[in-house]
C-alpha positions as CSV (number, residue, x, y, z in Angstrom):
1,X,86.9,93.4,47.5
2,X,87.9,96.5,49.9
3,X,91.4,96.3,51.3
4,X,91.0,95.6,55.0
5,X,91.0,98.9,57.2
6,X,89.1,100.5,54.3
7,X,85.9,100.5,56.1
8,X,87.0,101.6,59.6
9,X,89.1,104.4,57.9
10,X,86.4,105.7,56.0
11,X,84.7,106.0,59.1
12,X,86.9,108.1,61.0
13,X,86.7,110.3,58.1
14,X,83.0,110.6,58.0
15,X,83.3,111.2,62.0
16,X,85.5,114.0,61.5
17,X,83.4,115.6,58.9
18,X,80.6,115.3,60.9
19,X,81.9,116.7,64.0
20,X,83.1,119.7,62.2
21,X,79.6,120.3,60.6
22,X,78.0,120.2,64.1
23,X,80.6,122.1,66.0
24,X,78.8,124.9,68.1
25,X,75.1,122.6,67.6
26,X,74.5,121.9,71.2
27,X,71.3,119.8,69.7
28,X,73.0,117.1,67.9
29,X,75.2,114.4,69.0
30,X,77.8,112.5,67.4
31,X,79.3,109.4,68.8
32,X,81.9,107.1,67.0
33,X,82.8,103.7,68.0
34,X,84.4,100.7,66.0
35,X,81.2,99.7,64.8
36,X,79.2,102.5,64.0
37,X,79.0,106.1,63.4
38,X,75.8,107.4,65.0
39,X,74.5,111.0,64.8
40,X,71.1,111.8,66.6
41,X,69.7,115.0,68.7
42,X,70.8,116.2,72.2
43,X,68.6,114.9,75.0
44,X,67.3,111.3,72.3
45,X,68.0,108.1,72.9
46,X,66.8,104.5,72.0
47,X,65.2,104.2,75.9
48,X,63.3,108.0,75.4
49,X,62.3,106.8,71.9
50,X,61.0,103.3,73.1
51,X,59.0,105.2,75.8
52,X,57.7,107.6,73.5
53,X,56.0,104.7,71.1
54,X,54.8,102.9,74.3
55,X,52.7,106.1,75.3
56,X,52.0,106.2,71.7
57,X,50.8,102.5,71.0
58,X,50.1,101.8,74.6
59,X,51.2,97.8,74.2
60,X,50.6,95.1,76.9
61,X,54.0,93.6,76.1
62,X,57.4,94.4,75.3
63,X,60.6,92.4,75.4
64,X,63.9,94.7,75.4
65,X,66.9,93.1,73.5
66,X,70.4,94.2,73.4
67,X,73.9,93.5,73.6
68,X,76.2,96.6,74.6
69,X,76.0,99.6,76.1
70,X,73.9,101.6,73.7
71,X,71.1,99.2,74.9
72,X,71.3,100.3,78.6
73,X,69.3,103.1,77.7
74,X,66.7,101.1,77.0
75,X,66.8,98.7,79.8
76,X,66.5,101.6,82.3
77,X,63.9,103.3,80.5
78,X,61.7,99.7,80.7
79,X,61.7,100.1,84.3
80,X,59.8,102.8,84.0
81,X,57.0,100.9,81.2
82,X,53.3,100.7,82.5
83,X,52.5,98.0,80.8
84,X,51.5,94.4,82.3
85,X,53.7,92.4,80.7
86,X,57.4,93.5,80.1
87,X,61.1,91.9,79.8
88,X,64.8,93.4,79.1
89,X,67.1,90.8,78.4
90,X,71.0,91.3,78.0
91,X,73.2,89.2,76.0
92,X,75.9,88.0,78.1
93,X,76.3,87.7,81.9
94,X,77.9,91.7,83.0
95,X,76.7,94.7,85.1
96,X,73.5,95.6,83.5
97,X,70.1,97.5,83.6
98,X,68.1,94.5,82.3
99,X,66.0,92.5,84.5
100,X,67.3,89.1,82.5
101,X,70.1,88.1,80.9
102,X,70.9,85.0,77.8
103,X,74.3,83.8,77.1
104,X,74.6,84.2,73.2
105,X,72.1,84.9,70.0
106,X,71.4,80.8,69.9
107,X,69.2,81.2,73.0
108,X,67.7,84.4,72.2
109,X,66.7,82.8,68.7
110,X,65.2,79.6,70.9
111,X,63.3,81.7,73.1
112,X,61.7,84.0,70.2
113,X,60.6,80.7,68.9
114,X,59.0,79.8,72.2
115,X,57.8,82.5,72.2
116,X,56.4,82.7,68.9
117,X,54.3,78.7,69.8
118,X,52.6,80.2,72.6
């Protein structure tokens, strides 16, 4: 079993790495936070690639999920959707993009299962 801190100090040493490698590379991105290190192109981001598959697969539904910031992206980019039927859903009550809100992962995994029986 890792020694706790392993993991979050192994981190911060891949983030430095990384940021060296890209120093200068206006294209790519690298964010760190205490639960991930994420490295993706300038100008990308989870609510420009979830409108880039809905042009692509043109759905009548989608249902936005998320839980912190990162997911913000998303929930303003669903304003923006075409389609007939669609829902962004925070987890937790706070300031957000989403058009709804759950309290916790219980009633998200109860509504998916409504869902799922309709």
């Amino acid at each position: 079993m890792a020694e706790k801190g392993f993991g979050a100090s192994q981190a911060k040493e891949l983030m430095g790495q990384l940021v060296n490698l890209f120093k200068g590379n206006p294209s790519v991105v690298v964010n760190f936070t205490k639960e991930y290190v994420e490295v993706k192109s300038s100008g990308y981001n989870k609510g420009t690639l979830m409108l880039y598959l809905a042009e692509l697969f043109k759905p009548e539904f989608v249902l936005c999920i998320g839980d912190d910031e990162k997911d913000e992206e998303v929930f303003q980019e669903a304003k923006s959707l075409t389609c007939s039927i669609k829902y962004s859903i925070s987890i937790g009550q706070k300031v957000t993009c989403a058009s709804h809100y759950l309290n916790g992962d219980e009633e998200v995994q109860r509504m998916i299962k409504d869902l799922s029986m309709k």
